[in-house]
MMTF fields as JSON, N, C-alpha, C and O atoms, coordinates in Angstrom:
{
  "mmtfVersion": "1.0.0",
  "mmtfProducer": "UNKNOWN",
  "numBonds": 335,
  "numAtoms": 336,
  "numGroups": 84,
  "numChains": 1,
  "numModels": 1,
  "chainsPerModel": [1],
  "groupsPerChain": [84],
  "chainIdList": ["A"],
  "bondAtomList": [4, 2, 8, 6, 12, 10, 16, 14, 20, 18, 24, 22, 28, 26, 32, 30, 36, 34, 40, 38, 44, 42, 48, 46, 52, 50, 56, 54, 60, 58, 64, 62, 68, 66, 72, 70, 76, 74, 80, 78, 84, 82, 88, 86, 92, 90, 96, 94, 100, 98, 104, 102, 108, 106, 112, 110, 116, 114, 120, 118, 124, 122, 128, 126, 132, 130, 136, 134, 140, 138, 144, 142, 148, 146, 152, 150, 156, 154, 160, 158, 164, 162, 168, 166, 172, 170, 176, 174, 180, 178, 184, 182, 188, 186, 192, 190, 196, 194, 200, 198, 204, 202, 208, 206, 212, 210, 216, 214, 220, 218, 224, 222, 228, 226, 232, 230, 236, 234, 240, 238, 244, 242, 248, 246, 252, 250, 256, 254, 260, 258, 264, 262, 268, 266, 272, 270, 276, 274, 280, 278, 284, 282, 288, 286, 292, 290, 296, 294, 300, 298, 304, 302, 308, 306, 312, 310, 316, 314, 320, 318, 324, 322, 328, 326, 332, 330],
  "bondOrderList": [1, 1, 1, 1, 1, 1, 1, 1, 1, 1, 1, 1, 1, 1, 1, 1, 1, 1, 1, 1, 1, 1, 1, 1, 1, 1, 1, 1, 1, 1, 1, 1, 1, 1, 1, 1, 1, 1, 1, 1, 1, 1, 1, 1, 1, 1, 1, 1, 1, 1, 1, 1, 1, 1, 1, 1, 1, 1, 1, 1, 1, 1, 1, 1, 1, 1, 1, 1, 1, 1, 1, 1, 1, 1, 1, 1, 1, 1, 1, 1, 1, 1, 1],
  "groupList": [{"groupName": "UNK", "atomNameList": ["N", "CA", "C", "O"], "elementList": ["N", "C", "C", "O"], "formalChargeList": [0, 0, 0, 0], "bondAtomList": [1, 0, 2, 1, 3, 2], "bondOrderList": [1, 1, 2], "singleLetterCode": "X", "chemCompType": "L-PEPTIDE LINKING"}],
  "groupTypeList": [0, 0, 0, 0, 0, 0, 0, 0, 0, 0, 0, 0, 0, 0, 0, 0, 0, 0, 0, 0, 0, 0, 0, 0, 0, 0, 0, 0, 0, 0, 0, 0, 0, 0, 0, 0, 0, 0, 0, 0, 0, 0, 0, 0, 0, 0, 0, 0, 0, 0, 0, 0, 0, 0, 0, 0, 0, 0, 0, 0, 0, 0, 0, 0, 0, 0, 0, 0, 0, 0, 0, 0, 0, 0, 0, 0, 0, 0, 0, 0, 0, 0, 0, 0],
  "groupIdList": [1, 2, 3, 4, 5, 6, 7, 8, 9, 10, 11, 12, 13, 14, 15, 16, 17, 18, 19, 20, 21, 22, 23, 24, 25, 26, 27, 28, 29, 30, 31, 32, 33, 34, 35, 36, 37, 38, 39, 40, 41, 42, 43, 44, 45, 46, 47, 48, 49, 50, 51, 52, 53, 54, 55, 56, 57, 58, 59, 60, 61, 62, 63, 64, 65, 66, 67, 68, 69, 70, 71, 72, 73, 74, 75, 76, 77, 78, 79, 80, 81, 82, 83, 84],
  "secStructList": [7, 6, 6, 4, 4, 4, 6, 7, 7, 3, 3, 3, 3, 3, 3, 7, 7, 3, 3, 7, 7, 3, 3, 7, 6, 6, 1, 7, 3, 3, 7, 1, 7, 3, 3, 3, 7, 3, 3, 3, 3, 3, 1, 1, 6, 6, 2, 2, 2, 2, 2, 2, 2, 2, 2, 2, 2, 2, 2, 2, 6, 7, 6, 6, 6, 6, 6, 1, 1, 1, 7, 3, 3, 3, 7, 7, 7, 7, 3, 3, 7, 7, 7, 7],
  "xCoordList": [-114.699, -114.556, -115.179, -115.941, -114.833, -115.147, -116.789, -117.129, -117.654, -119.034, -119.744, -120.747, -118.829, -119.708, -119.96, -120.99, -118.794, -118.338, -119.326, -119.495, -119.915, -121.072, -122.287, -123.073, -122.378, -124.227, -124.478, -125.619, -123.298, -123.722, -123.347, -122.264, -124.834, -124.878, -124.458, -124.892, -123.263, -122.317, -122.668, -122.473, -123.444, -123.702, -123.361, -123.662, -122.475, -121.583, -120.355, -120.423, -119.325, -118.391, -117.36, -116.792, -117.393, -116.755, -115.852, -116.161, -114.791, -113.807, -113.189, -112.109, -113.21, -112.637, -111.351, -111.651, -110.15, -109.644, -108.488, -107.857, -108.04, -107.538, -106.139, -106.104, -105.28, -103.914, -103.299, -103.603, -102.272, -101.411, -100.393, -100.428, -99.073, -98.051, -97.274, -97.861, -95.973, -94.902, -93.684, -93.287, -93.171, -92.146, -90.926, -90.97, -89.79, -88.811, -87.895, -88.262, -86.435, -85.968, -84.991, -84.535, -84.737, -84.383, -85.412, -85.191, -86.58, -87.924, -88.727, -89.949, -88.07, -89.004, -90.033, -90.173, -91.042, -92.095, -92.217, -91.515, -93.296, -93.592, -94.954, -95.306, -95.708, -97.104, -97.089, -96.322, -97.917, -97.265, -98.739, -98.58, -99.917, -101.435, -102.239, -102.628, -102.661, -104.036, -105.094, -105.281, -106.089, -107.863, -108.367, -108.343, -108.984, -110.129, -111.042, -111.088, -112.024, -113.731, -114.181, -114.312, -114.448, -115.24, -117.034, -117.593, -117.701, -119.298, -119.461, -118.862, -120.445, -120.441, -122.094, -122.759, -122.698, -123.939, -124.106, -123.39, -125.279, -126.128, -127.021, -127.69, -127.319, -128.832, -130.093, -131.185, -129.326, -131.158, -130.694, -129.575, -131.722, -131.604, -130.707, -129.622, -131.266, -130.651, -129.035, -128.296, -128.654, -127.029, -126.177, -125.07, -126.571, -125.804, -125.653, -124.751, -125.558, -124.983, -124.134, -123.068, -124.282, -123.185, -121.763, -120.621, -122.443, -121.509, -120.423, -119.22, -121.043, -120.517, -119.617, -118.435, -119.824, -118.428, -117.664, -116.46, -118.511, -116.897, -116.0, -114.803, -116.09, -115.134, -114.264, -113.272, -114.182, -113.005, -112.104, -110.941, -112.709, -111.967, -111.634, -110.658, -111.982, -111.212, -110.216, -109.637, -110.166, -109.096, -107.655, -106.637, -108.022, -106.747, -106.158, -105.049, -107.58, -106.913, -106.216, -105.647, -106.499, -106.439, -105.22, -104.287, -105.036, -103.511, -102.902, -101.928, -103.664, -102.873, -102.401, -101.318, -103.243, -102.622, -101.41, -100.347, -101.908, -100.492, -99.073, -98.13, -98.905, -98.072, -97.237, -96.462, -97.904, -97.207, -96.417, -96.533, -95.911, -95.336, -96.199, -95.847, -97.142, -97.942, -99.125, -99.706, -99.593, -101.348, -102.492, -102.46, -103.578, -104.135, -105.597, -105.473, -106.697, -107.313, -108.6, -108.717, -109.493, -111.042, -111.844, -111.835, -112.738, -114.005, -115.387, -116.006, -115.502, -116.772, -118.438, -118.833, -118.952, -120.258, -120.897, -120.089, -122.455, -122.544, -124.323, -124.961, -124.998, -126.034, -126.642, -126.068, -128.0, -128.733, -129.078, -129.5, -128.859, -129.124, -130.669, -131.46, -130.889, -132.355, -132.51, -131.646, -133.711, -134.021, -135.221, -135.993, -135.373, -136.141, -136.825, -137.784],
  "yCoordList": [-10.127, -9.834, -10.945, -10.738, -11.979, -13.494, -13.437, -14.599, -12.968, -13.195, -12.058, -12.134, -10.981, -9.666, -9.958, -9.802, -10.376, -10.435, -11.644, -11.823, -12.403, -13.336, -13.492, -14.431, -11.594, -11.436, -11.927, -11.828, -12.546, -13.098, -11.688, -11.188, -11.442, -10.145, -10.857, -11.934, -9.826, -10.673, -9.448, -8.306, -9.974, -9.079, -8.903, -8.107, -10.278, -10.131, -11.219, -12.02, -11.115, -12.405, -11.972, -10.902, -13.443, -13.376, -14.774, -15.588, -14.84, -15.978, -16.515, -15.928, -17.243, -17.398, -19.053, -20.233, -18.572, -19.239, -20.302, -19.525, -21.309, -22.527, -22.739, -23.023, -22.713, -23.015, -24.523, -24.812, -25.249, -26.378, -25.406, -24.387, -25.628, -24.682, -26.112, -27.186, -25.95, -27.075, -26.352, -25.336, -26.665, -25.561, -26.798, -28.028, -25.733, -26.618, -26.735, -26.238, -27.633, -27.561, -26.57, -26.694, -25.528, -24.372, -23.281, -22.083, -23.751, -22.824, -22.512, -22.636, -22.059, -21.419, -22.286, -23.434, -21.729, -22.758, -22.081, -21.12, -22.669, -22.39, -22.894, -23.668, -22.056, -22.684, -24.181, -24.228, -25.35, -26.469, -25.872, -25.63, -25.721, -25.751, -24.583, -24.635, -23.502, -22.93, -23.068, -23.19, -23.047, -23.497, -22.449, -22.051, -21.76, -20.339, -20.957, -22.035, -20.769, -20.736, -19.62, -18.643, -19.555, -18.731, -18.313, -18.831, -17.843, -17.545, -16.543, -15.47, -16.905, -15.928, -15.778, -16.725, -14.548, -14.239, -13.589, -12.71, -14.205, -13.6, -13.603, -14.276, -12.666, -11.385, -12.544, -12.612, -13.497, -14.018, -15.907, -16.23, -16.97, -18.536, -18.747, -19.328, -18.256, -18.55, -18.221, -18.898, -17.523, -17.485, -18.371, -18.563, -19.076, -19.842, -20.63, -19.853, -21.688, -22.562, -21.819, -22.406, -20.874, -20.53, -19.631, -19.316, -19.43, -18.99, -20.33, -20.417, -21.004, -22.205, -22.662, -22.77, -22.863, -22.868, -22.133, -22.255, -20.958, -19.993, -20.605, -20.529, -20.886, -21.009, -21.653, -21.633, -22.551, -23.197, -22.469, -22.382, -21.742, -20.402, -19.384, -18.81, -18.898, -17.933, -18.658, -17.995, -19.699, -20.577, -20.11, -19.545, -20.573, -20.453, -18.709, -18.242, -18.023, -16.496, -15.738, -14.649, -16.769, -16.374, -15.569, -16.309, -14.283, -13.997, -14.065, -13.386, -15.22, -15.92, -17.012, -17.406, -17.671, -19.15, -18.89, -19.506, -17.718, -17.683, -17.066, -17.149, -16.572, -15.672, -16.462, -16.174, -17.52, -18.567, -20.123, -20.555, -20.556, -21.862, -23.55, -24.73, -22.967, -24.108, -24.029, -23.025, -25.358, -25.355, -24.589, -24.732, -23.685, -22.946, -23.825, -24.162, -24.214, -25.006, -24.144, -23.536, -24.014, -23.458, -24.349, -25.342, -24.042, -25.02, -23.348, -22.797, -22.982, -22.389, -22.89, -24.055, -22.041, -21.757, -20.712, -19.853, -20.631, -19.947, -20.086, -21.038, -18.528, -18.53, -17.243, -16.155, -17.513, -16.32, -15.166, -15.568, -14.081, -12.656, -12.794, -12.997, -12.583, -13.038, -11.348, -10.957, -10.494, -9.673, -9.937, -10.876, -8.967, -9.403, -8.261, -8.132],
  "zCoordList": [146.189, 144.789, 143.94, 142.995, 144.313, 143.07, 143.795, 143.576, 144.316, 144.975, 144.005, 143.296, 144.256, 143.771, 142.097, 141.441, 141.731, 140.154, 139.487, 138.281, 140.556, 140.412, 140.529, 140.406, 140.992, 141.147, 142.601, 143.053, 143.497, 144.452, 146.023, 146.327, 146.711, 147.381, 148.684, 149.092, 149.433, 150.697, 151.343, 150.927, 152.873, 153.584, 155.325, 156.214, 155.176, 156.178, 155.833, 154.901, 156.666, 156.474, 157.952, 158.172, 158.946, 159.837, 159.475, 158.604, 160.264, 160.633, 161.309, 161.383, 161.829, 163.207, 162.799, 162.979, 162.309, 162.032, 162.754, 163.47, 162.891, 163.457, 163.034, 161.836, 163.442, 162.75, 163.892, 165.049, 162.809, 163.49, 163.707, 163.018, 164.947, 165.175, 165.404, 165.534, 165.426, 165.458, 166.143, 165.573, 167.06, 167.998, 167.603, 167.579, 167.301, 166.909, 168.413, 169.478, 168.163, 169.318, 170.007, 171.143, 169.094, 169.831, 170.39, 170.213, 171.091, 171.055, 170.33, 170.41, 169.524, 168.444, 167.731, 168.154, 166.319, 165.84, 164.652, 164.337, 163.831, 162.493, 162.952, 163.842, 161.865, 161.389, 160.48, 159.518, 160.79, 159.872, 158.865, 157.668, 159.443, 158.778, 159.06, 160.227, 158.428, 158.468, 157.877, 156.666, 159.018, 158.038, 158.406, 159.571, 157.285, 157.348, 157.688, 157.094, 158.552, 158.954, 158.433, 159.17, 157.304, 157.088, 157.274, 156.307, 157.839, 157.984, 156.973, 157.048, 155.78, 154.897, 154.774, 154.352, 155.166, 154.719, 153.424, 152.946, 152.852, 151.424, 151.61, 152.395, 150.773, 150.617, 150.533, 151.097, 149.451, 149.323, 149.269, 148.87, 149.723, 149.589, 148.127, 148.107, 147.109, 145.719, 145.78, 145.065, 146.353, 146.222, 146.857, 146.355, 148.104, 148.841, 148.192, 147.878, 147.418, 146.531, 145.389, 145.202, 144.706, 143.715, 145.007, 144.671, 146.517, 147.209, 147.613, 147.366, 148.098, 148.035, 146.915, 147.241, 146.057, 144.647, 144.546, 144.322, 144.76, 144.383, 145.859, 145.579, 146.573, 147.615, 147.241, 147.97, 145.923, 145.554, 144.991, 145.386, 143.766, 143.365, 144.174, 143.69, 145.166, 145.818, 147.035, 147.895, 146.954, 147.571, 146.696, 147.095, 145.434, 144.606, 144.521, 144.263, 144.897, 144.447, 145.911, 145.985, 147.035, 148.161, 148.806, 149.116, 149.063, 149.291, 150.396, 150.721, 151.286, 152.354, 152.164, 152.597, 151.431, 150.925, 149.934, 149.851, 149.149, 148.156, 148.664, 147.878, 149.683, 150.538, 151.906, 152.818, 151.403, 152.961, 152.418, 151.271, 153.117, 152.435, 153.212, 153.233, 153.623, 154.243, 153.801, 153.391, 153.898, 153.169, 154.233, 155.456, 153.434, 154.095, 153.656, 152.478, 154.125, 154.357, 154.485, 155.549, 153.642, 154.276, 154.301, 153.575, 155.269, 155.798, 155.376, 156.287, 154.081, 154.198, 155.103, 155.168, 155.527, 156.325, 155.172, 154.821, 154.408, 154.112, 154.085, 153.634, 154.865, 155.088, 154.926, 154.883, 154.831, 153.984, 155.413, 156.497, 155.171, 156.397, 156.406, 155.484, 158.03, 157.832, 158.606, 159.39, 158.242, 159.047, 160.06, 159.864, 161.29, 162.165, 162.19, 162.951]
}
């Protein structure tokens, strides 16, 4: 949404995301940390830098980070779709 709403064209997005876990002493655990990896492809060289910023803003709009009680952490990747 915050990419499209920016002229910026997303033509793929994968993630392969990393969490800290903390097991308490009756077994059980909680998440202490999640970090998104995000891989985000755009249409053309000129967008990867305004893709890159918005990643701060869609941090804040994020409805995993806002829905959990631990810090959710992204490490954006963001590269232009090349055809062959």
């Amino acid at each position: 949404m915050v990419c499209s709403e920016a002229g910026i064209v997303v033509t793929d997005y994968i993630d392969q995301a990393t969490a800290v876990m903390t097991e308490t002493a009756n077994g059980g655990g909680r998440f202490k940390e999640v970090t998104l990896n995000p891989i985000v492809m755009v249409k053309e060289a000129s967008m990867v830098s305004g893709a890159i910023d918005l990643h701060k803003k869609a941090n804040k709009l994020c409805f995993i980070a806002n829905s959990v009680n631990f810090p959710v952490l992204h490490v954006p990747q963001v590269k232009v779709t090349t055809l062959i």
